[in-house]
MARBA-3410 file (N, C-alpha, C, O; in Angstrom, 1 decimal):
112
-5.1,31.8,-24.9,-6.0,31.0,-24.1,-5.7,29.5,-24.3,-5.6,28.9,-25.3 ~ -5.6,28.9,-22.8,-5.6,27.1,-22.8,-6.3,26.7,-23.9,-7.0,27.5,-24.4 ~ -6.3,25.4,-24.3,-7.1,24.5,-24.3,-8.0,23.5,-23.2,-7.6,22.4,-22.8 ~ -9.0,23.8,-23.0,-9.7,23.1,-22.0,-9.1,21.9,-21.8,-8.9,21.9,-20.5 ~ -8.7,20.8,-22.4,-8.1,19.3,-22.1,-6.6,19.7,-21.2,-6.0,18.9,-20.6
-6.1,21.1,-21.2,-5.0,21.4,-20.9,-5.2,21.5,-19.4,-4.3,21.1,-18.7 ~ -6.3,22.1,-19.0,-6.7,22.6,-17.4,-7.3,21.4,-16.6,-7.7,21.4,-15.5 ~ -7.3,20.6,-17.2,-8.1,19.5,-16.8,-6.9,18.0,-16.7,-6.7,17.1,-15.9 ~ -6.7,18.3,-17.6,-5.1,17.4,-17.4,-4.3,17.8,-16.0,-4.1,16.9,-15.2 ~ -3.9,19.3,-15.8,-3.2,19.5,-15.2,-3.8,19.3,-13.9,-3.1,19.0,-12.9
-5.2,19.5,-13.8,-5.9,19.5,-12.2,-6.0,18.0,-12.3,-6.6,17.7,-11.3 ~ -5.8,17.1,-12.8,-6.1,15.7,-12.4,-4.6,15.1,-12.1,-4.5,14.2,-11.3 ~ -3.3,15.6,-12.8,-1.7,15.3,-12.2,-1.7,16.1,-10.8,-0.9,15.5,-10.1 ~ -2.2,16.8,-10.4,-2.1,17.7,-9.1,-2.6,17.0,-8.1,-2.1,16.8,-6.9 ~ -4.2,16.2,-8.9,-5.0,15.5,-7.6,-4.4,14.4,-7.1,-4.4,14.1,-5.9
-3.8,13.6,-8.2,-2.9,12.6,-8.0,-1.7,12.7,-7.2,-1.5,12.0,-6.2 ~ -0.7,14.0,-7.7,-0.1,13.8,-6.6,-0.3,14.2,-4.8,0.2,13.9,-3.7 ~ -1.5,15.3,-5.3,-2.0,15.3,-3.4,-2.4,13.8,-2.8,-2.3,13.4,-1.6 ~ -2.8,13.2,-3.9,-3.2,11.9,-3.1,-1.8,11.0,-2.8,-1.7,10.5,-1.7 ~ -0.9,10.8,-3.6,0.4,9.9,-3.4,1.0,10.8,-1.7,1.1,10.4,-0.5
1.3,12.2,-2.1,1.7,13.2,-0.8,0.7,12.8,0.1,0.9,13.6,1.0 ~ -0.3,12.0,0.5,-1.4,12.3,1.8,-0.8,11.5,2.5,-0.5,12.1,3.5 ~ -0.2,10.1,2.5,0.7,9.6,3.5,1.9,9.5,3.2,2.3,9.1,2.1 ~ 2.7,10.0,4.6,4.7,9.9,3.8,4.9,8.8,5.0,4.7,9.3,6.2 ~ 5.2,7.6,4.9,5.5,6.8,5.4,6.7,6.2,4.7,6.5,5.2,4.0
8.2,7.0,4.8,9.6,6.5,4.8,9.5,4.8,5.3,8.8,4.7,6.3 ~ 9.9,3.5,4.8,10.0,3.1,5.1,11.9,2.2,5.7,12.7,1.9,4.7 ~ 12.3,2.0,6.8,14.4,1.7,6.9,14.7,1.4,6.2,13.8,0.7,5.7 ~ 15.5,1.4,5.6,16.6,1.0,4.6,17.2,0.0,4.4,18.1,-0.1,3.6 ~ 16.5,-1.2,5.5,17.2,-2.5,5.5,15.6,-3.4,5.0,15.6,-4.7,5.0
14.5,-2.7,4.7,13.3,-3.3,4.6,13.6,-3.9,2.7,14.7,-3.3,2.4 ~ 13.4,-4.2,2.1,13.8,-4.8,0.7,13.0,-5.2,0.3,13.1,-5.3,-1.0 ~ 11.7,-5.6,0.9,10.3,-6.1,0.2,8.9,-5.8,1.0,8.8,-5.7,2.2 ~ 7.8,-5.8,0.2,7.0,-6.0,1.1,6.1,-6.4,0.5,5.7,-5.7,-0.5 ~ 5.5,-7.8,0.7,4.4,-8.8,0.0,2.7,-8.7,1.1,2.4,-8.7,2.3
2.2,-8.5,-0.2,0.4,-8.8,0.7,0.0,-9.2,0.2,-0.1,-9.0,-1.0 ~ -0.8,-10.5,1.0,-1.5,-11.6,0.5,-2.7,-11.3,0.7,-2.8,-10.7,1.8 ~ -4.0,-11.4,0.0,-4.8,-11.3,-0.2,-5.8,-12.4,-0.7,-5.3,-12.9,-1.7 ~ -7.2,-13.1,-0.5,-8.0,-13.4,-0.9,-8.8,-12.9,-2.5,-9.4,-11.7,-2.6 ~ -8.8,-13.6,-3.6,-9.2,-12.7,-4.8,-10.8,-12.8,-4.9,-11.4,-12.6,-5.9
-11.2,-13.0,-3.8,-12.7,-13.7,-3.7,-13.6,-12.1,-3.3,-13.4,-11.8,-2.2 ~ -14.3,-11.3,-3.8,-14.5,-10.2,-3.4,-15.1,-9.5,-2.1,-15.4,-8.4,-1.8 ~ -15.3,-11.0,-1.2,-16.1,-11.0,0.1,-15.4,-10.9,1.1,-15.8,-10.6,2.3 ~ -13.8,-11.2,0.7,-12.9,-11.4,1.6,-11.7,-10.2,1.8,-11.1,-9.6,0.9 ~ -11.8,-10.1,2.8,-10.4,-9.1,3.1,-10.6,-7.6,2.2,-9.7,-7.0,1.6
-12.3,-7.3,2.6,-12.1,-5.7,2.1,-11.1,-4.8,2.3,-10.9,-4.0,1.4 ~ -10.6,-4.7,3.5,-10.0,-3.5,4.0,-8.5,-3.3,3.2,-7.9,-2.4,2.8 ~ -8.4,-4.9,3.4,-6.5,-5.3,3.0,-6.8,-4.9,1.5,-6.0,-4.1,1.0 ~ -7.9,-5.2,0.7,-8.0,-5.2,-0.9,-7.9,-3.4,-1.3,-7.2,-2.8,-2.1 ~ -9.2,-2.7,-0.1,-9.4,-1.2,-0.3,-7.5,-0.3,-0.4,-7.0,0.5,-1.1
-6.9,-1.0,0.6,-5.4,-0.6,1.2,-4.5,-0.3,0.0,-4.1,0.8,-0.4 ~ -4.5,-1.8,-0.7,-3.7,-2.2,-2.0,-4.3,-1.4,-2.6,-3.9,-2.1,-3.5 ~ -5.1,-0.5,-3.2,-6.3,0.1,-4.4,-5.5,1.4,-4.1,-4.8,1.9,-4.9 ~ -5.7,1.8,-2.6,-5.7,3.8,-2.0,-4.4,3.5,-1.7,-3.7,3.8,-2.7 ~ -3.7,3.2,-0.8,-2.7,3.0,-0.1,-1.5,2.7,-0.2,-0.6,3.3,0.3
-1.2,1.3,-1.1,-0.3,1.1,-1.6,0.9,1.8,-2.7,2.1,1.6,-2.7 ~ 0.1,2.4,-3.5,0.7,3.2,-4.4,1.6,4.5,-3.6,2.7,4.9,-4.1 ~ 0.7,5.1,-1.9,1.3,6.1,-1.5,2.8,5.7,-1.0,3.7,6.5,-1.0 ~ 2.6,4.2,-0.5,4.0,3.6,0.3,5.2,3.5,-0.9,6.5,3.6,-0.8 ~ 4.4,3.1,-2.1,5.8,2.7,-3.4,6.2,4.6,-3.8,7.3,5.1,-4.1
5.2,5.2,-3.6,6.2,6.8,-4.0,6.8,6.9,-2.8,7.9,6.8,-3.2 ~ 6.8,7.1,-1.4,7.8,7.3,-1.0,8.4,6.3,-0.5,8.4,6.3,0.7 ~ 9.1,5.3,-1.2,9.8,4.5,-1.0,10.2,3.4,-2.3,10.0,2.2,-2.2 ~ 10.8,4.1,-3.4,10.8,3.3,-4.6,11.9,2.3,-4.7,11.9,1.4,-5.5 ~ 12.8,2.4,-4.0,13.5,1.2,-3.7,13.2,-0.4,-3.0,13.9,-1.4,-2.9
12.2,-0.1,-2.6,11.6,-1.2,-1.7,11.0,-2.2,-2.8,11.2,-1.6,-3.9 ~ 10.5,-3.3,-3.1,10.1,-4.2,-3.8,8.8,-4.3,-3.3,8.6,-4.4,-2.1 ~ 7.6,-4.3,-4.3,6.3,-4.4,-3.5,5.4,-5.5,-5.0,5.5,-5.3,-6.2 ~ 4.5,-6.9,-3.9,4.4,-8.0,-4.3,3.2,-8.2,-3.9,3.0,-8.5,-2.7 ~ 2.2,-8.1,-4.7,0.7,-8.7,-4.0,0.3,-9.9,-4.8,0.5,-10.1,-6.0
-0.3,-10.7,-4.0,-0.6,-12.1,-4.4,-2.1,-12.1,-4.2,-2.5,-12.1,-3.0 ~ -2.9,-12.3,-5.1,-4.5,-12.7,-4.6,-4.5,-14.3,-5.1,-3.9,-14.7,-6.1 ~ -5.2,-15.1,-4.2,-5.2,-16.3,-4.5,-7.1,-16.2,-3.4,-7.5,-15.5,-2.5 ~ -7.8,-17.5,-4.8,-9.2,-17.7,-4.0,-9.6,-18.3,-2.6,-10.6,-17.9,-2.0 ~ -8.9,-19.2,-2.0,-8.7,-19.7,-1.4,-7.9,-19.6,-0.1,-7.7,-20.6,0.5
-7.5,-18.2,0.3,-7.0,-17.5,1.4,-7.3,-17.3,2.4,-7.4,-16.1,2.6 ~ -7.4,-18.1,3.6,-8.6,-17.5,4.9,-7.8,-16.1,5.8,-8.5,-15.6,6.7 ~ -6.7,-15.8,5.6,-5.8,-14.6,6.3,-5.5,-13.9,5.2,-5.4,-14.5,4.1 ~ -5.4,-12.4,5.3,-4.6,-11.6,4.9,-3.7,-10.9,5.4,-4.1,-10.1,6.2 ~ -2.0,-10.8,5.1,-1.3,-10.1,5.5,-0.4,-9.5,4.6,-0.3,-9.5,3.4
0.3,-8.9,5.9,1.7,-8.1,4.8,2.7,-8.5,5.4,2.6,-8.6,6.6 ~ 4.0,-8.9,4.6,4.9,-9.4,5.1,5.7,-8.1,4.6,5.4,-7.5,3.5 ~ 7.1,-7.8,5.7,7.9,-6.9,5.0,9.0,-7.8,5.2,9.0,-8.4,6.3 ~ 10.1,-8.0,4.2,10.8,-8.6,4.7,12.6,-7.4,4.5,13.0,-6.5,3.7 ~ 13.2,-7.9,5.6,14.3,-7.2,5.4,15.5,-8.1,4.8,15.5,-9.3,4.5
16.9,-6.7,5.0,17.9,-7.4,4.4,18.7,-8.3,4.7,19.5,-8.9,4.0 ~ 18.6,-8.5,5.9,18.8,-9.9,7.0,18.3,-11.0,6.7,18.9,-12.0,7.2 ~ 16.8,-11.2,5.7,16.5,-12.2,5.7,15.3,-12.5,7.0,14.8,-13.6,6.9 ~ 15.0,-11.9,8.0,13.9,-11.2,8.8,12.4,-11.4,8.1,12.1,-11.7,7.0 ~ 11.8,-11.2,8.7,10.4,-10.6,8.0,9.6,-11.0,8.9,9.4,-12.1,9.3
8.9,-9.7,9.2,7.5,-9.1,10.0,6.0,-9.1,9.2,5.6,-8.3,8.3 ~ 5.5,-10.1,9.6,4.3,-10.6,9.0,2.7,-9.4,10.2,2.3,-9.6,11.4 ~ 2.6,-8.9,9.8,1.4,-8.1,9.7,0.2,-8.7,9.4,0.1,-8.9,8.2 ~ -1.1,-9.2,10.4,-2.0,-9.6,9.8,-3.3,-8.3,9.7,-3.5,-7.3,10.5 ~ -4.0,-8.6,8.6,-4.7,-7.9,8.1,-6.1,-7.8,8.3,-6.7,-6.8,8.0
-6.9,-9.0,8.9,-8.2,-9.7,9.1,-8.8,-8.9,9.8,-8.6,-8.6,10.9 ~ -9.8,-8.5,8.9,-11.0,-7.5,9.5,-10.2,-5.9,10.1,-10.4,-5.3,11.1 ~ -9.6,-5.7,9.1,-8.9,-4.6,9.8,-9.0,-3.5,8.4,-8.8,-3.8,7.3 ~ -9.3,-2.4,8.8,-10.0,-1.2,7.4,-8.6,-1.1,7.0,-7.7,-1.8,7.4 ~ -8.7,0.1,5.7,-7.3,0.3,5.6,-6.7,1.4,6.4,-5.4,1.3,6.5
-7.1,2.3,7.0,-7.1,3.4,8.3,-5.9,2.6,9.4,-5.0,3.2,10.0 ~ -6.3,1.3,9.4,-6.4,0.5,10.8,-4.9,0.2,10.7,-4.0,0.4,11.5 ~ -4.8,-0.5,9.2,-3.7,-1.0,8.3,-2.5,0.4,8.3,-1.4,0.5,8.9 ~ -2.8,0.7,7.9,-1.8,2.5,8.2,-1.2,2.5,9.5,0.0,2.2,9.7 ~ -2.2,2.9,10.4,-2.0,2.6,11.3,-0.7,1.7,11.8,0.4,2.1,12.3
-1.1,0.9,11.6,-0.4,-0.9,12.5,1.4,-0.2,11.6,2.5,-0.3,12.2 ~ 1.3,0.3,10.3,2.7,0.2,9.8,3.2,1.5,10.2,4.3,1.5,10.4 ~ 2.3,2.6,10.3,3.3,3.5,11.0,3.8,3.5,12.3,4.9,3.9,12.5 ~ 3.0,3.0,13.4,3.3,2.0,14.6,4.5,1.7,14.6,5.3,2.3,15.3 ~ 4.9,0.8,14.0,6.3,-0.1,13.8,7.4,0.7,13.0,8.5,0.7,13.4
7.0,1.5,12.0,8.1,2.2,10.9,7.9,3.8,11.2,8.5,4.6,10.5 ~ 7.3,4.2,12.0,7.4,6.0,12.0,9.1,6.5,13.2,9.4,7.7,13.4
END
């Protein structure tokens, strides 16, 4: 017989990874970064902040080559995401008033 801490361990590595597997969003191979700017003020930019919390972690598992960069500063009135490629490029994504659903969205739009 398990040890209890054993079944419970293993059902919380499972939950985790069903949560990283809930979105597979490949991102091209010429993308090299992707920076989001954020407000650190907690009134500001819920959706972009909720995104970086649930979200972001799914895009770094499937895509661990990519560079990922968040910046909170108090004094922010926009939030975005910049991806930048290997050109030297970069597609600025704004985030304002937008859930993280919305946020998904807008990057699968562009990258699916």
């Amino acid at each position: 017989m398990k040890p209890l801490w054993v079944s419970s361990y293993a059902a919380g590595y499972k939950r985790t990874l069903d949560h990283l597997r809930a979105w597979q969003l490949k991102l091209p191979q010429s993308v090299k970064s992707v920076a989001v700017t954020l407000s650190s003020r907690p009134t500001r930019h819920g959706g972009t902040r909720l995104f970086v919390y649930e979200n972001l972690p799914q895009l770094k598992f499937y895509n661990p080559e990519v560079k990922v960069n968040v910046t909170r500063a108090p004094n922010l009135r926009e939030a975005k995401i910049a991806l930048v490629h290997d050109d030297g490029a970069s597609q600025i994504i704004s985030t304002n008033g937008l859930r993280p659903d919305d946020i998904k969205k807008k990057l699968s739009e562009n990258y699916s």
